[in-house]
KEMAR-953373 format. One line per 4 residues: number of its first residue (from 1); their letters; for each residue z, x, y of C-alpha. Coordinates in Angstrom, 1 decimal, decimal comma. Layout:
// KEMAR-953373
NUM> A> Z:X:Y | ...
This chain:
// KEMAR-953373
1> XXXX> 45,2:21,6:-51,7 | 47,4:19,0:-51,9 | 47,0:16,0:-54,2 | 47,8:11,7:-53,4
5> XXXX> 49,1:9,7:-56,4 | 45,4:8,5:-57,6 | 44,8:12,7:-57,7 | 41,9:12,7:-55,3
9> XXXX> 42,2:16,0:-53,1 | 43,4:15,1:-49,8 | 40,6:16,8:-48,2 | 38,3:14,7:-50,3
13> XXXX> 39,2:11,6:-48,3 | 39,4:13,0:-45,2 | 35,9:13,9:-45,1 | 35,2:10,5:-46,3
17> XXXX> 36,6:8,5:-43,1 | 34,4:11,5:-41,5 | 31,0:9,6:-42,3 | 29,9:7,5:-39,6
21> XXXX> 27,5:4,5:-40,6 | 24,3:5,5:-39,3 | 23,0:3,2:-36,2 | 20,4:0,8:-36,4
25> XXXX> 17,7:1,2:-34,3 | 16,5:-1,8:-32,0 | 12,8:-1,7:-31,8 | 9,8:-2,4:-29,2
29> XXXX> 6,8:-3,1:-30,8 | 4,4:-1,9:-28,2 | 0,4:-2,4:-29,0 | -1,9:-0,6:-26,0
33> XXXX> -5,9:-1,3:-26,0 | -7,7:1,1:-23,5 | -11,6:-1,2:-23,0 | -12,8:2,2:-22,0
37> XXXX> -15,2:3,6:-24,2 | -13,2:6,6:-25,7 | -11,3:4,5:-27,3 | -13,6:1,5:-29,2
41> XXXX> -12,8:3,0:-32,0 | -8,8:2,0:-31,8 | -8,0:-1,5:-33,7 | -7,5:-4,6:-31,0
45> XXXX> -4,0:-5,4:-29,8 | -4,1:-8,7:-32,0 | -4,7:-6,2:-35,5 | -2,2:-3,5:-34,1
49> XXXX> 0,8:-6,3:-33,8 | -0,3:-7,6:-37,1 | -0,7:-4,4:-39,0 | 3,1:-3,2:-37,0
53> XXXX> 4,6:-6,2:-38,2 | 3,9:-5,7:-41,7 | 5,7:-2,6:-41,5 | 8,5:-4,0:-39,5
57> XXXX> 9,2:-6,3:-42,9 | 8,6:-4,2:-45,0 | 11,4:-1,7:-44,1 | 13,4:-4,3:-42,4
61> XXXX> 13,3:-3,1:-38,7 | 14,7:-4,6:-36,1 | 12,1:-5,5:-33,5 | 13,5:-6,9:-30,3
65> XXXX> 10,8:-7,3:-28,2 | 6,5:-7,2:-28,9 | 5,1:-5,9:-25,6 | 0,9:-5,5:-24,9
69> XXXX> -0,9:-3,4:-22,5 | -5,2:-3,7:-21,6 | -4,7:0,0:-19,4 | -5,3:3,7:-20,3
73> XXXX> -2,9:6,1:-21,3 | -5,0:8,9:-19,4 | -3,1:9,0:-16,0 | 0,8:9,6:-16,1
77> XXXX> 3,0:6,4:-14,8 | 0,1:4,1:-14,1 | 1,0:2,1:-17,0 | 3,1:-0,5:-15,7
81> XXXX> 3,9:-2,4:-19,4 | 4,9:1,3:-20,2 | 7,2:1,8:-17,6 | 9,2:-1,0:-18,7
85> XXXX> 9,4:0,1:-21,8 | 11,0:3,3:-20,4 | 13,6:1,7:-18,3 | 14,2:-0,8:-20,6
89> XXXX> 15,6:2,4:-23,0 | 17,3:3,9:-20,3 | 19,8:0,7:-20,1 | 19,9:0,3:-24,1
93> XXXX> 18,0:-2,6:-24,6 | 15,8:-0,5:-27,2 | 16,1:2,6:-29,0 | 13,4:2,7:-31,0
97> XXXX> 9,5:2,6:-30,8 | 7,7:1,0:-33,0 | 3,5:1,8:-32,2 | 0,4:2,0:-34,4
101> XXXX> -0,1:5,9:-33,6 | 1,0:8,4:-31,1 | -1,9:7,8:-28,7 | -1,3:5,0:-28,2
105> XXXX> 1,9:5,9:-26,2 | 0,7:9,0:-24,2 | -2,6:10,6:-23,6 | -1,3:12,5:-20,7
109> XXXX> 1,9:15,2:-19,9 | 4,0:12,9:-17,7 | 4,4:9,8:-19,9 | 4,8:12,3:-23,3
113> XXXX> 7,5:13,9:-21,2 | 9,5:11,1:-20,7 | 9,7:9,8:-24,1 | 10,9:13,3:-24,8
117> XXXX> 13,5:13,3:-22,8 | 14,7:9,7:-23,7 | 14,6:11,4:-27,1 | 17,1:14,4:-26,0
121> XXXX> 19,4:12,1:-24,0 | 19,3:10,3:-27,4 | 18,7:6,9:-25,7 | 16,0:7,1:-27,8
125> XXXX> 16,6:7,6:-31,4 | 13,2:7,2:-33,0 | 9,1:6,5:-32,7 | 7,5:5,0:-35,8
129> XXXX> 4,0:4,7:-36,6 | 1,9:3,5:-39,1 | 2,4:6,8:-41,0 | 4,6:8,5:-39,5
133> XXXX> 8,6:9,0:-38,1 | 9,8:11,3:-34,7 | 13,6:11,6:-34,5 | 15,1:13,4:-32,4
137> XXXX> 14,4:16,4:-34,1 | 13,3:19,8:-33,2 | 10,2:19,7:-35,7 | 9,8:16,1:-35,1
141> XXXX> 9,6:16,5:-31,4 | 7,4:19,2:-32,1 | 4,7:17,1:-34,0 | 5,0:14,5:-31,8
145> XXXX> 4,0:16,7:-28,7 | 1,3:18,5:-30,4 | -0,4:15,2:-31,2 | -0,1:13,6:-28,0
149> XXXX> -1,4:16,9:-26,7 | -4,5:16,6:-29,2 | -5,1:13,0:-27,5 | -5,2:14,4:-24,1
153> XXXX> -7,5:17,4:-25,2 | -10,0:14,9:-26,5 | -9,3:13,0:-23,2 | -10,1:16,0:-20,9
157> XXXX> -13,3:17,2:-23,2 | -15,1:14,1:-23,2 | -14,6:14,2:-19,4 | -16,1:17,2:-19,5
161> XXXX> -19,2:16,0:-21,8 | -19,7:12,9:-20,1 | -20,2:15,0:-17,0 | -22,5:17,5:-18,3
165> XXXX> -24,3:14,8:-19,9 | -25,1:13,0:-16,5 | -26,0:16,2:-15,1 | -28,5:16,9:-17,6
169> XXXX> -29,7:13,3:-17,3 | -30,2:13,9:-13,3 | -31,7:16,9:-14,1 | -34,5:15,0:-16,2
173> XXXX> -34,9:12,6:-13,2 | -33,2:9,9:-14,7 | -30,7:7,8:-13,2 | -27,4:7,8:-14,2
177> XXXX> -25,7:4,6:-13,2 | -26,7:1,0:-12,3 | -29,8:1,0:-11,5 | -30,2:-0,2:-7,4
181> XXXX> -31,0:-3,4:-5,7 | -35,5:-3,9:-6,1 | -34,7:-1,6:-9,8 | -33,6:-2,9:-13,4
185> XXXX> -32,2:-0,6:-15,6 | -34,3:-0,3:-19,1 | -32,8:-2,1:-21,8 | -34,0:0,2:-24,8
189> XXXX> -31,5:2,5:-26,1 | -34,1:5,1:-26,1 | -34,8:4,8:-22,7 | -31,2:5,3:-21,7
193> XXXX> -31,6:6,4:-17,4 | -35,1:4,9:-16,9 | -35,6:2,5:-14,1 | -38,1:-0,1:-13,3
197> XXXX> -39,4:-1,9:-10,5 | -37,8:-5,0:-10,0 | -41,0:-7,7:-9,3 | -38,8:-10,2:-7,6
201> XXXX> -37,0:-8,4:-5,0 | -38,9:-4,9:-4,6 | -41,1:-6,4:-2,5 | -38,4:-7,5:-0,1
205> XXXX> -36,5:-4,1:-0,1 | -40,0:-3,1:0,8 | -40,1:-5,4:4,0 | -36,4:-4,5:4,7
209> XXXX> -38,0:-0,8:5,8 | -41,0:-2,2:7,1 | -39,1:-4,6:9,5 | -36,5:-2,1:10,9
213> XXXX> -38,8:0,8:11,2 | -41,9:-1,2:13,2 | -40,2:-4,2:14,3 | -37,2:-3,0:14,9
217> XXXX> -35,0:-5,2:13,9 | -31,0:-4,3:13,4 | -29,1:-4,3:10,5 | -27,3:-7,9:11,2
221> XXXX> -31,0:-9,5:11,7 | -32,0:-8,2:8,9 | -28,7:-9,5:6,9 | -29,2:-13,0:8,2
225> XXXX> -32,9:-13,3:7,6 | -31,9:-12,5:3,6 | -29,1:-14,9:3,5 | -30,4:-17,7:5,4
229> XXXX> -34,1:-17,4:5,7 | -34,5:-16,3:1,9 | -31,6:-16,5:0,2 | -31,7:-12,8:-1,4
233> XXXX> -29,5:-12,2:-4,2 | -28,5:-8,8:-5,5 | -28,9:-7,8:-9,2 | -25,1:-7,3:-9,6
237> XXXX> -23,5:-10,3:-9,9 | -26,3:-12,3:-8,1 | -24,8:-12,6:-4,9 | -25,6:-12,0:-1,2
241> XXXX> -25,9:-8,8:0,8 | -23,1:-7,7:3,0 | -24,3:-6,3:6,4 | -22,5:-3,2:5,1
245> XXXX> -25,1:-3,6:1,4 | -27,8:-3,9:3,7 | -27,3:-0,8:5,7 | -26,8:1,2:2,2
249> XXXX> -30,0:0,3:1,4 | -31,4:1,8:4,4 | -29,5:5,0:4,2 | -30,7:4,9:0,3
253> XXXX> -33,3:7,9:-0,5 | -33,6:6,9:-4,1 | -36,4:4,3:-2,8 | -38,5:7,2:-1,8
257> XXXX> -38,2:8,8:-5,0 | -35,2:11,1:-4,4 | -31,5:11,0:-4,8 | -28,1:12,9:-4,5
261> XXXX> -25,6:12,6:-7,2 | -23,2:12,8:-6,9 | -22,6:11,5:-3,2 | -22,3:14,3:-1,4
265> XXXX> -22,1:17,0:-3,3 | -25,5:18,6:-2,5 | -27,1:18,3:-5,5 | -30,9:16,5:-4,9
269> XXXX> -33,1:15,3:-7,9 | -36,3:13,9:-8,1 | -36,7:10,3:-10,0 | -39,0:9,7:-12,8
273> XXXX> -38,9:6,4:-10,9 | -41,9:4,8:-9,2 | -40,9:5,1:-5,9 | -40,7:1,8:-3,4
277> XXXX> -41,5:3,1:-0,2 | -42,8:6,5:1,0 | -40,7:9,1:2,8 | -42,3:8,5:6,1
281> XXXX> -41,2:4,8:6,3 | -37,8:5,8:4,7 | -37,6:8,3:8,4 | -39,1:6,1:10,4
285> XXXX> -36,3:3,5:9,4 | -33,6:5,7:9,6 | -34,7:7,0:13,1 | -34,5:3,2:14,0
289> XXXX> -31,4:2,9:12,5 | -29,6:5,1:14,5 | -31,2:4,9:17,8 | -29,4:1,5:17,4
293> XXXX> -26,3:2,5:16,1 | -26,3:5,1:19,6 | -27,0:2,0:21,5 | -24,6:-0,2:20,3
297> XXXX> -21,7:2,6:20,6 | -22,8:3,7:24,4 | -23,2:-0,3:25,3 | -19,7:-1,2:26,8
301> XXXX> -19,1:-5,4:26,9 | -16,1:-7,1:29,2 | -14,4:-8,7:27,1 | -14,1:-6,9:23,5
305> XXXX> -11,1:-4,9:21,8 | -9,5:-7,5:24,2 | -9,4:-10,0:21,9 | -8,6:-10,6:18,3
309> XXXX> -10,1:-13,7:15,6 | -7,6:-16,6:15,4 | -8,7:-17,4:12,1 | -8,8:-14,2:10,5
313> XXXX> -7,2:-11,8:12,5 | -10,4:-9,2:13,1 | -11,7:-7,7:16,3 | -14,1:-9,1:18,8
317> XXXX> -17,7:-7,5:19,0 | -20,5:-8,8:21,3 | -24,0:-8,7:20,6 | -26,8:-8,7:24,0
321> XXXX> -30,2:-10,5:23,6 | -32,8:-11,0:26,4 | -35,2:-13,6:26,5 | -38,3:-14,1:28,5
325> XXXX> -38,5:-17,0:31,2 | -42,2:-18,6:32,3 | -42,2:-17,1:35,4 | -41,7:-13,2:34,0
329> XXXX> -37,9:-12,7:34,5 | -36,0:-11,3:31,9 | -32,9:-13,2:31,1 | -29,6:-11,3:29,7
333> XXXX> -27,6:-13,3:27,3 | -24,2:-11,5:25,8 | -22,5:-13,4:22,8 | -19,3:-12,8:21,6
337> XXXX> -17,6:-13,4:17,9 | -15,7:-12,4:14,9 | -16,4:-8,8:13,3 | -15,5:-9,9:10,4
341> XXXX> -14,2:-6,9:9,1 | -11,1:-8,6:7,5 | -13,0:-11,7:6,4 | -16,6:-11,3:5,6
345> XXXX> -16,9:-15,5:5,1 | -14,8:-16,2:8,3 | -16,4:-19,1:10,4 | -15,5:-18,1:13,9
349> XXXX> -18,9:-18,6:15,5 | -20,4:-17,0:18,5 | -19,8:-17,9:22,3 | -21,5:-16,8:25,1
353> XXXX> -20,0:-14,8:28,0 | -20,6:-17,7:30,9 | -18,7:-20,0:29,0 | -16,0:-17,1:28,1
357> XXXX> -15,6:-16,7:32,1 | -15,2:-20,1:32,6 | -12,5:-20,4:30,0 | -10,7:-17,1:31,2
361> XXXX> -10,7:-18,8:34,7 | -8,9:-22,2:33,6 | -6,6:-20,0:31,4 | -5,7:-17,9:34,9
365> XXXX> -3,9:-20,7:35,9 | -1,9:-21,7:32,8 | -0,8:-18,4:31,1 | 1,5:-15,5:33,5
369> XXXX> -0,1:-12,2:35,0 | 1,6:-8,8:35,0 | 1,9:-9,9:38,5 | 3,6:-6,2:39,7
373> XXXX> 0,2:-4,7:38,5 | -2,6:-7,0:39,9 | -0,9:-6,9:43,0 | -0,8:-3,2:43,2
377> XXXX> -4,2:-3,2:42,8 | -4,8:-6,0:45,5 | -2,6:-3,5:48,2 | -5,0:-1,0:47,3
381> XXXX> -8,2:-3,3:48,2 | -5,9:-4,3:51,3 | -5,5:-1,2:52,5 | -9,2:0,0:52,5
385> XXXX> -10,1:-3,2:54,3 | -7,7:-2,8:56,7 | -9,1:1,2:57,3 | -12,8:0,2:57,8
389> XXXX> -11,5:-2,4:59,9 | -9,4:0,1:61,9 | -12,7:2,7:62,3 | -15,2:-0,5:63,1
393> XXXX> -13,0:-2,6:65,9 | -10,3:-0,2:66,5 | -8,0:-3,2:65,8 | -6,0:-4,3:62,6
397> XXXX> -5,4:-7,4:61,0 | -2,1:-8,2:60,0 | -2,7:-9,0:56,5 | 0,8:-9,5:54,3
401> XXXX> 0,6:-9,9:50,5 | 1,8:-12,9:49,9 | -0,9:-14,9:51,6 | -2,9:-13,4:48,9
405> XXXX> -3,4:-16,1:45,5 | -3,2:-13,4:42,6 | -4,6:-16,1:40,2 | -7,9:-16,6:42,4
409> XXXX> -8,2:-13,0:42,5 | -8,2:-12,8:39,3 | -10,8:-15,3:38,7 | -13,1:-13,4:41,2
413> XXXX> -13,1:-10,3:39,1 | -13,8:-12,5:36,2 | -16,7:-13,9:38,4 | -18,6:-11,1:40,3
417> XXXX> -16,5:-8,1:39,7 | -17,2:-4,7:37,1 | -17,3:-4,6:33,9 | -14,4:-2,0:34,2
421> XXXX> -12,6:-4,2:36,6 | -12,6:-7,4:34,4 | -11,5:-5,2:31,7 | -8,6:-3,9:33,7
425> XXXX> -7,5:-7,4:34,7 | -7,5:-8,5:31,4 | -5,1:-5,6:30,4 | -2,5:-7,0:32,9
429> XXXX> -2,0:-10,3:30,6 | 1,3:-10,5:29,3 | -0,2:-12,9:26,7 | -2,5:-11,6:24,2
433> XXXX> -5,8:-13,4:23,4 | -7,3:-15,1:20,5 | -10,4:-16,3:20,2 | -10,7:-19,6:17,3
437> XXXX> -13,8:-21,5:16,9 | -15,4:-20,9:20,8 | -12,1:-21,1:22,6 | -9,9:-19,1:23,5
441> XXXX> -5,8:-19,2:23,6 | -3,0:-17,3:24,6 | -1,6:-15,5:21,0 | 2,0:-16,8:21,6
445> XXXX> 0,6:-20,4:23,0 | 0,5:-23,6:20,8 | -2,7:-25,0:19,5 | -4,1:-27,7:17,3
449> XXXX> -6,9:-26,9:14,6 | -8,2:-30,1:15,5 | -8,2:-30,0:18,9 | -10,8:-26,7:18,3
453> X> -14,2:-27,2:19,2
């Protein structure tokens, strides 16, 4: 071994210049809450940052960045804090973790695997916590997988408690949700899944039956006598039916003392509740139900899935009422308006189909026709005419096309001509119609809010 003049050995010094000054470690300081109940145990994000930053002094860590997630760590890649996290370490803007405990980074596979395999690309050099340090080392690693593992295990058992615990509580003929709208839930812990009548609004759930099974009124007359005749609010954030809540209620056994939980899966219970109505007017109201839903679907109206709302964009549904004159006729009244399936607060309003002819016939002379098509169909009509002509007289009339007015054709099937007919005219548009506030205008046409009726 050779020797330099201050006799250190040679080899000495070259395994001196060999160390490499460790790297310092940038750090994230990430602080997760979960408000699901599994986890109310876990210190609030505020203490978390607090009790971190202690740590962060006291061993002089450099923290780059404090970053806070309200989500649960149950579901892989649904964290969206979490993911930022991870790309941020991908393009070196951390390498370090700096967390309260390991569950509070992964409770699931996905999201543990990718920390891991920051780790091996060493992009990520190291996860503290408040009592513990993960390098990237094999029995580091290790630890740090089998207790994100544990988390997830207590994850997918307590899953598996909660539901046996709601099946036993079904079983007991207790309820194990909210309770529904004419029930409160009990308030006493030790009456956890009891129900009670509601005074204030069983009564009207009651006459929600009654009314549709004897006087059989549909599900929309039944929604606008609650909103605007009584001003029925639901125990749930005290607000008004939908048409679609009103129709749950009716298709809701639990009023009649029995109930399926979960939906659809086939398993029946009887309540311990005091039922609201009895089975035969929970039958008698479904029967109703659906002899008008059949109706409804076998009725076919001129003028819908022809037309859209111009203020909300939803389809067109029409609705047929008769009303009884003095002298015994029967008069047929078809109204038209928004579905309101994209807007439930839209305020289209209703029109009715004389005065939707009447428009379509000034519109016939203002917007263009598929021309090529209506007139096809006039040559047919010519041509039959002009047959039973030839068989009655034996003579012909020379009839050409172009003394025929398309546009006043048109306006006679609007007038007098078959459902199916006015529906096929209105397919020839080249124009597509809105309907906004009881008028109607071509879709690509100009119009003024204020010049809507």
């Amino acid at each position: 071994m050779g020797y330099m003049e201050n006799h250190q050995p040679i080899g000495a010094i070259e395994a001196q210049r060999a160390i490499t000054v460790p790297i310092k470690a940038k750090y994230c300081l990430y602080a997760r809450k979960s408000s699901e109940q599994d986890e109310r145990q876990a210190l609030s994000i505020d203490s978390q940052v607090k009790e971190m930053l202690q740590i962060a002094e006291r061993d002089e860590l450099d923290i780059v960045d404090i970053r806070r997630e309200s989500h649960s760590a149950k579901d892989s890649s649904q964290r969206p804090v979490f993911n930022e996290i991870i790309n941020d370490i991908r393009s070196g803007r951390y390498t370090g973790i700096l967390t309260w405990a390991p569950d509070r980074l992964s409770r699931n596979a996905g999201d543990l695997g990718s920390l891991v395999d920051l780790m091996d690309q060493k992009l990520l050099l190291e996860i503290r916590t408040y009592g513990q340090r993960f390098t990237n080392s094999p029995n580091e690693k290790f630890l740090l997988m089998i207790l994100c593992s544990q988390a997830k295990l207590e994850n997918d058992n307590k899953s598996v408690n909660v539901k046996r615990g709601l099946r036993m509580r079904c079983e007991m003929g207790l309820w194990p949700a909210p309770a529904p709208t004419g029930y409160l839930n009990e308030k006493r812990v030790d009456r956890k899944g009891y129900v009670m009548i509601d005074p204030d609004r069983a009564p009207i759930i009651k006459q929600i039956f009654e009314k549709v099974a004897y006087e059989k009124w549909s599900g929309r007359k039944i929604y606008n006598w609650l909103k605007f005749d009584l001003n029925f609010k639901s125990t749930l954030g005290n607000k008004n039916l939908t048409l679609s809540n009103v129709y749950l209620i009716l298709q809701n056994s639990f009023y009649y003392g029995v109930y399926e939980y979960p939906k659809k899966s086939g398993n029946w219970y009887t309540g311990r509740h005091e039922p609201i109505i009895t089975k035969e007017l929970f039958d008698a109201a479904q029967k109703q139900v659906k002899n008008n839903i059949t109706r409804t679907e076998n009725k076919e109206f001129a003028f819908t899935k022809l037309m859209t709302c111009g203020l909300c964009g939803s389809g067109i549904s029409a609705e047929e009422k008769f009303k009884k004159l003095k002298n015994g006729d029967i008069h047929r009244h078809v109204y038209y308006g928004c579905t309101k399936f994209k807007d439930k607060n839209c305020k289209a309003g209703y029109i009715d189909e004389e005065t939707l002819i009447k428009q379509f016939e000034t519109l016939m002379d203002k917007i263009d026709l598929d021309e090529i098509g209506i007139r096809e169909k006039i040559t047919t009509e010519i041509e039959r005419f002009k047959k039973f002509k030839r068989i009655i007289s034996g003579t012909t009339e020379q009839i050409t096309i172009k003394e025929i007015d398309v546009k006043n054709y048109a306006k006679f099937i609007l007038r007098d001509g078959e459902t199916k007919e006015k529906r096929e005219l209105l397919g020839c548009l080249k124009n597509k119609i809105i309907l906004v506030k009881k008028m109607i205008i071509p879709k690509d046409g100009t119009f003024s809010k204020s010049n809507v009726i």
